[in-house]
C-alpha positions as CSV (number, residue, x, y, z in Angstrom):
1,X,4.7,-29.3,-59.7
2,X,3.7,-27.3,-57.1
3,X,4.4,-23.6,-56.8
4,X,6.6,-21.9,-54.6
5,X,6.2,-18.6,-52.4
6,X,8.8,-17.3,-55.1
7,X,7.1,-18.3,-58.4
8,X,4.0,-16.7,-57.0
9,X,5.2,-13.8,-56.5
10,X,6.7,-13.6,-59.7
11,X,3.6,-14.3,-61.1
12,X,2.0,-11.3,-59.3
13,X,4.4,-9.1,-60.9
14,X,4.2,-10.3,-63.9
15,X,0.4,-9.5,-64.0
16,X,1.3,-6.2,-62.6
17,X,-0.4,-6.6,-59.6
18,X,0.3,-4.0,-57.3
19,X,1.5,-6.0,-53.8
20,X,3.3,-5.0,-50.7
21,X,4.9,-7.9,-48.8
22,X,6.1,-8.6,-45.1
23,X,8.7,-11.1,-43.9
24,X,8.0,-12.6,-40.4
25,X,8.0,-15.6,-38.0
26,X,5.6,-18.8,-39.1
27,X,2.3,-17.6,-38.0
28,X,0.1,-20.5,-37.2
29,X,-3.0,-18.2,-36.1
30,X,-4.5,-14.7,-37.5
31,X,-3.8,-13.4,-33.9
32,X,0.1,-13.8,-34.0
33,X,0.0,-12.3,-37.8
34,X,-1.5,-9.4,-36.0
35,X,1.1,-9.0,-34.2
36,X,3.9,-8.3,-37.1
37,X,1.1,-7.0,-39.8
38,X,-2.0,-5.9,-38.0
39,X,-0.5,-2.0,-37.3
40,X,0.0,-1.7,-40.8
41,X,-3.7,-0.8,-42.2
42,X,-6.1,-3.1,-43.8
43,X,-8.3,-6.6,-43.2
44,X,-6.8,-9.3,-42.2
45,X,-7.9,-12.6,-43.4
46,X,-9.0,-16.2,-42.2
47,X,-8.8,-19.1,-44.5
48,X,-10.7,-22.2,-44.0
49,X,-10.4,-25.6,-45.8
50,X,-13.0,-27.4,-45.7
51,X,-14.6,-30.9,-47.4
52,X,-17.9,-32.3,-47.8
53,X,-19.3,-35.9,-47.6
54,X,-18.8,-36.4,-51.5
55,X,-14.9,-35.4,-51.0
56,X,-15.3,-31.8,-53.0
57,X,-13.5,-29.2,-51.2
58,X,-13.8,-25.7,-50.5
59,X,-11.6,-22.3,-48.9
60,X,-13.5,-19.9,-47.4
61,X,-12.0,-17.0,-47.4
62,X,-13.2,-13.8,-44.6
63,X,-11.9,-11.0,-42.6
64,X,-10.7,-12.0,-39.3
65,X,-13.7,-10.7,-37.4
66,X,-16.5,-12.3,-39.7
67,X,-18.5,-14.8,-37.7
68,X,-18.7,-18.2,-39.7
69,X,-21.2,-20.7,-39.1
70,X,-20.4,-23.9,-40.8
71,X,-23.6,-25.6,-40.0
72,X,-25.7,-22.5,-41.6
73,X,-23.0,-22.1,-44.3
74,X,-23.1,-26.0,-44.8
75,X,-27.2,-25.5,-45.4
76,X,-26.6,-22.4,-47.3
77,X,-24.9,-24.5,-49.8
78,X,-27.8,-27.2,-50.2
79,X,-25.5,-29.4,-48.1
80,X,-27.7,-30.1,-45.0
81,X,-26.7,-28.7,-41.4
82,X,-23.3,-31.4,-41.1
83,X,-22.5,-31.5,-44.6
84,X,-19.2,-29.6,-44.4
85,X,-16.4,-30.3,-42.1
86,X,-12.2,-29.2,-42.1
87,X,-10.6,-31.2,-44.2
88,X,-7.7,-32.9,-42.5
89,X,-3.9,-31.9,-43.3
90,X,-3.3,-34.4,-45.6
91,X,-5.5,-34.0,-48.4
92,X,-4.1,-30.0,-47.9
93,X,-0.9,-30.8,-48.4
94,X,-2.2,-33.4,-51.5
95,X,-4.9,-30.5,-53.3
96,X,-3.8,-27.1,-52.1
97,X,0.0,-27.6,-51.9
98,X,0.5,-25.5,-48.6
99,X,1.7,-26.7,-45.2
100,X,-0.4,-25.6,-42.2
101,X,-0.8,-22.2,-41.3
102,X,-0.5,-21.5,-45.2
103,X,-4.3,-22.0,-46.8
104,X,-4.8,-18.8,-49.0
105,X,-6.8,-18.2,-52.4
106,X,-3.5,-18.3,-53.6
107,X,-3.2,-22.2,-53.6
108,X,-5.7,-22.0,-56.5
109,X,-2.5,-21.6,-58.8
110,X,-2.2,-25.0,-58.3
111,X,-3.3,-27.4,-61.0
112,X,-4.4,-29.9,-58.1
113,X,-6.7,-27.4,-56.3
114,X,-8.4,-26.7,-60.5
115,X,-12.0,-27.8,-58.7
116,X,-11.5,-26.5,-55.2
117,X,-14.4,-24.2,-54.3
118,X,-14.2,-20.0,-53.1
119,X,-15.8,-18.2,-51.3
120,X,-14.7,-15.0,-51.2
121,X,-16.1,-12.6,-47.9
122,X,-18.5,-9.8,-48.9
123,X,-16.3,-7.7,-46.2
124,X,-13.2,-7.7,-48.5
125,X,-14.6,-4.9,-50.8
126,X,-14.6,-2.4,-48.1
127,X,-10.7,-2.4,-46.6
128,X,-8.2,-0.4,-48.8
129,X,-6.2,-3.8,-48.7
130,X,-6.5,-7.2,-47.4
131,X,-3.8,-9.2,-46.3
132,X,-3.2,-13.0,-47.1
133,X,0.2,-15.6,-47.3
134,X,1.7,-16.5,-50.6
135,X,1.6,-19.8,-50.2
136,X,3.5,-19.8,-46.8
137,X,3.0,-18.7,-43.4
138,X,6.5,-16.3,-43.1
139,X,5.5,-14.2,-45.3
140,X,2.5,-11.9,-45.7
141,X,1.5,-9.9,-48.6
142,X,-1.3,-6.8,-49.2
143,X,-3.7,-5.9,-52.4
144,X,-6.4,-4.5,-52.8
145,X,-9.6,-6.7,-54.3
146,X,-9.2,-5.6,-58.2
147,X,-5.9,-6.8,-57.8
148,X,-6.5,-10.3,-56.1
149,X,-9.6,-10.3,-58.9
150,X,-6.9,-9.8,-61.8
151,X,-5.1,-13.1,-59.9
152,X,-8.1,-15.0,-59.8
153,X,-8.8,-14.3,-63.4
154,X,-5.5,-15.1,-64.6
155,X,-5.8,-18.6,-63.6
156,X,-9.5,-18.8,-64.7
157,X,-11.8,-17.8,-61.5
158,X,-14.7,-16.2,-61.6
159,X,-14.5,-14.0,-57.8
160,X,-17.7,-13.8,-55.9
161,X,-18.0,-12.1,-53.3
162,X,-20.5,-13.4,-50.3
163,X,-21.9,-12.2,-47.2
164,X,-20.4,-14.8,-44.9
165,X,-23.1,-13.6,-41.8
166,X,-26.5,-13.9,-43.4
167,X,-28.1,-16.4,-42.8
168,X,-31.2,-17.1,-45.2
169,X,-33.8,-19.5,-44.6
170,X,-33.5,-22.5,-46.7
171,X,-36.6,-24.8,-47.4
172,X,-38.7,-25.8,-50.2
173,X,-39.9,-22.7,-51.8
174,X,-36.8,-21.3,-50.5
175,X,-33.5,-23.2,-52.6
176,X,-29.9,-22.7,-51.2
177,X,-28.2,-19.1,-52.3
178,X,-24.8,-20.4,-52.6
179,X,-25.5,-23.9,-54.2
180,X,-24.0,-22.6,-57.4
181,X,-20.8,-23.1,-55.3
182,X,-20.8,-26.7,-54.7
183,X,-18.2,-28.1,-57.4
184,X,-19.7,-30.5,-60.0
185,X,-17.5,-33.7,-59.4
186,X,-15.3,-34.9,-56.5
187,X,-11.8,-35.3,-56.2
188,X,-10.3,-38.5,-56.2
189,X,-7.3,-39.1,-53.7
190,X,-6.1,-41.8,-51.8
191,X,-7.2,-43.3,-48.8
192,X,-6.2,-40.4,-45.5
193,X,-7.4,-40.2,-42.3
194,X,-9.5,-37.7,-41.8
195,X,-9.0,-36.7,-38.0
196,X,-12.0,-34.5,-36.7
197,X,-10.1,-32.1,-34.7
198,X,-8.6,-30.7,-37.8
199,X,-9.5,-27.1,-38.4
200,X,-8.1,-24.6,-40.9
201,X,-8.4,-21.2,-39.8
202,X,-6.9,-17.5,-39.6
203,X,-4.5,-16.5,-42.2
204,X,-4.1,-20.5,-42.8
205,X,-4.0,-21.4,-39.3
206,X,-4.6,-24.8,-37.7
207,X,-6.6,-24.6,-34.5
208,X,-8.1,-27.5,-32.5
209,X,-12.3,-27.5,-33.2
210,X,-12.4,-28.0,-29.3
211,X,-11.0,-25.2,-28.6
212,X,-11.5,-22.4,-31.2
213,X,-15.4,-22.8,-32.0
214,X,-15.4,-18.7,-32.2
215,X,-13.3,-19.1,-35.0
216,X,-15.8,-21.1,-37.3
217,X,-19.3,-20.7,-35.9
218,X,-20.5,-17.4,-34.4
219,X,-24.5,-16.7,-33.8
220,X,-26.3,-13.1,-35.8
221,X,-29.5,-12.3,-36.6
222,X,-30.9,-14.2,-39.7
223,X,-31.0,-12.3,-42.9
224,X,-33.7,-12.8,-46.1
225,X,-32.1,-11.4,-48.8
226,X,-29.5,-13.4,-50.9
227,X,-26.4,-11.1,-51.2
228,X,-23.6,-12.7,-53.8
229,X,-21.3,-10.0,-56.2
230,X,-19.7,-11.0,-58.9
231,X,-16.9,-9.7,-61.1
């Protein structure tokens, strides 16, 4: 069974997690979440999910403003330069549980999503709060990162916190920094299309590829060091 916007939040307080929430029109993009949360105080957050050629999946998780690369993020993770892609709404709806417009590290309560992949932005750690959807897009709720690490712990996570932007060279002497990331099996699910125009992005948001590249690739300076916190 999946769970509902509800029975997350009862889990939240049952874990006494400290959480403010905010009712408001389906949001498909972080832009028009802005619009009914963005005054309030805090980082706003973009969820991708994404899937690799051997069917494991991940959600990147990163402020609104971080700049994601998927071809250096895809290399990053010892997967090659096309090795990741957005997985399409189907398999979504089948491992994470949420409609569109809904990803959020929160679909991890799901049994189904047990080996989906996160990666957590380095950039959380410095806003007071972040904001994300419980599970659906009419709602939006803010913690700070102890408390979305208490979550993650509950249901068996270990966060990490990465810094989405660098962009370290990979090669022989020099292995893949996030490879530890890459799950250990794939998941099995039935036969879906898998249309390419698919994106995941903003607070859950779907986007067209064509049209949004800002959203998941953006060009900075290369860094060398290797930047991952644990919790």
């Amino acid at each position: 069974m999946a769970y509902s916007k509800d029975q997350l939040l009862a889990r939240l307080k049952d874990l006494q997690i400290e959480f403010s929430q905010y009712e408001h029109p389906a949001v498909m993009t972080v832009e028009a979440q802005a619009k009914y949360v963005g005054n309030i105080g805090g980082g706003l957050s973009k969820n991708l999910f994404l899937k690799d050629k051997k069917h494991r999946f991940y959600i990147v998780s990163a402020l609104a403003d971080t700049k994601v690369d998927m071809k250096v993020l895809s290399q990053r993770l010892g997967l090659g330069k096309g090795g990741l892609r957005m997985a399409p709404e189907e398999t979504m709806l089948e491992i994470l549980k949420v409609p569109l417009g809904s990803v959020t590290p929160f679909a991890l309560v799901n049994e189904s999503a047990r080996d989906v992949a996160l990666l957590l932005d380095k950039g959380f750690k410095a806003q007071e709060r972040c904001f994300f959807h419980p599970l659906s897009n009419d709602m939006s709720i803010s913690l700070n990162t102890n408390d979305l690490d208490k979550f993650l712990k509950s249901i068996g996570r270990d966060p990490a916190y990465v810094d989405l932007e660098a962009n370290p060279a990979v090669g022989k002497d020099q292995p893949p920094d996030l490879a530890a990331f890459v799950p250990s099996g794939s998941t099995v699910l039935p036969d879906l299309p898998d249309p390419a125009s698919a994106v995941q992005s903003a607070g859950g948001s779907h986007v067209n590829a064509n049209n949004n590249c800002k959203a998941a690739t953006g060009k900075f300076a290369p860094c060398s060091s290797v930047d991952i916190e644990r919790i």
